[in-house]
C-alpha positions in Angstrom: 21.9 17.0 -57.9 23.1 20.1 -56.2 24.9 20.5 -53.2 25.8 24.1 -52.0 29.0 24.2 -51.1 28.9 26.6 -48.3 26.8 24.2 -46.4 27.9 21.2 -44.3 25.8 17.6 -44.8 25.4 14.3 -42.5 25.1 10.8 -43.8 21.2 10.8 -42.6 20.7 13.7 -45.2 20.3 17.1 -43.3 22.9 20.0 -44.0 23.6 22.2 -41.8 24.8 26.2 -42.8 27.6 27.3 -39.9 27.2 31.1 -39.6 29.1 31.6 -36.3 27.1 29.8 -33.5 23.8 29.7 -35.2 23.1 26.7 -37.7 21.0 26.7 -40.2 19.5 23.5 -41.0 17.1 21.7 -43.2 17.2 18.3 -45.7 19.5 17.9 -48.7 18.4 17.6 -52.3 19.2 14.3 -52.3 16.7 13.6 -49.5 14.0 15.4 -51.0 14.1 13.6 -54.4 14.4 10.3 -52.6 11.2 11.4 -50.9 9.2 12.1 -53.5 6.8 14.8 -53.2 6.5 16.4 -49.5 2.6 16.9 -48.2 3.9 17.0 -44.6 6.5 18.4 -42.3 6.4 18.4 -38.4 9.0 20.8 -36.4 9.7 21.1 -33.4 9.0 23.7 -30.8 11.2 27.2 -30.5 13.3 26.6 -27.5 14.0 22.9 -26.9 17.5 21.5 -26.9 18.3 18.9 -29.0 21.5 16.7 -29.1 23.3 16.0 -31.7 22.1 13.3 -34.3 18.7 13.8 -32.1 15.4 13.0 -33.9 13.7 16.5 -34.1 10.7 16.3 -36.5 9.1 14.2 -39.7 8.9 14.7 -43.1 6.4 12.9 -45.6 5.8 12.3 -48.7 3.2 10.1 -50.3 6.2 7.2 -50.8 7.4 7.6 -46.9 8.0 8.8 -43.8 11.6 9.8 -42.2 12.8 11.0 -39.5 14.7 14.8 -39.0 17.8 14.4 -37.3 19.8 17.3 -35.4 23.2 17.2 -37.4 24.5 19.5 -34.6 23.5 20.1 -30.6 21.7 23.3 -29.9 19.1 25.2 -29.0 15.9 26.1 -31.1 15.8 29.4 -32.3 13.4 29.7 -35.3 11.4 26.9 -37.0 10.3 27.8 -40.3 6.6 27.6 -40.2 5.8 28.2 -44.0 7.0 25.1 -44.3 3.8 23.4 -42.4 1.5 25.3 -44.0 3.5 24.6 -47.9 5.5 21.6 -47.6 6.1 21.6 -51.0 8.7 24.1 -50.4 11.1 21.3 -49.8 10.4 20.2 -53.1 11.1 23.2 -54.6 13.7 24.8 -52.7 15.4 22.4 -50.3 18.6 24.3 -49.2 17.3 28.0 -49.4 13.8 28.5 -48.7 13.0 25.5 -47.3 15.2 25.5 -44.2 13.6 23.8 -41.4 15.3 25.2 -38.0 17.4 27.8 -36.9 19.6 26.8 -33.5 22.4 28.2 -31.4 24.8 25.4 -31.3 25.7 24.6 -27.8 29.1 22.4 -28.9 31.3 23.6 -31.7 32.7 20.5 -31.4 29.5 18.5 -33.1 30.4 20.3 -36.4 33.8 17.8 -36.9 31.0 15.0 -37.7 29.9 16.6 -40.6 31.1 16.5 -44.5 31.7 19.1 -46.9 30.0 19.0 -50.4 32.4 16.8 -52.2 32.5 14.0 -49.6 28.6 14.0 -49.7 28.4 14.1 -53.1 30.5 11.0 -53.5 28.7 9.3 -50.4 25.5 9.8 -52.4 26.6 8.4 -55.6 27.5 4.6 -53.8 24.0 4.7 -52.2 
């Protein structure tokens, strides 16, 4: 499995990309294979608030359904809607073109509970 290592991951299996106060975010590789294949995503709306480690949508595949949770607190800024009508996409391309929400993050702080590439990596591989 890949893990980009410009990207930042939490335990529950989102990763987050830090570019100055906005956060990308979406589910890791990891997550996605887990899954099995995607037929449905639910986002949230543009604009609400979310705390950190916040449920914020649902992913499912034809094994399961999980929750989405925030890895950071912020404000919605974008949801990526091509991923409702495609879900697939998180199949295909989990950490590029299947990101799930853009948000301004309200406390820079909530990034410290978050692990680089390496340490998820490794976290995965006792799982």
């Amino acid at each position: 499995m890949r893990f980009p290592n410009d990207l930042k991951y939490t335990k529950e299996h989102e990763w987050a990309k830090i570019e100055g106060e906005t956060v990308t975010i979406g589910i890791t590789d990891h997550a996605q294979k887990a899954l099995g294949d995607i037929v449905y995503v639910e986002l949230p709306t543009v604009g609400r608030v979310l705390k950190q480690g916040e449920t914020f949508g649902v992913v499912e595949s034809i094994k399961a359904v999980s929750d989405l949770y925030a890895p950071v607190a912020g404000k919605i800024l974008a949801v990526n809607a091509h991923l409702v009508e495609d879900p697939s996409l998180v199949n295909q391309d989990p950490h590029g073109r299947a990101w799930m929400l853009k948000i301004e993050m309200t406390d820079s702080h909530s990034t410290d509970l978050l692990i680089d590439s390496e340490s998820y990596s490794n976290y995965v591989e006792k799982i």
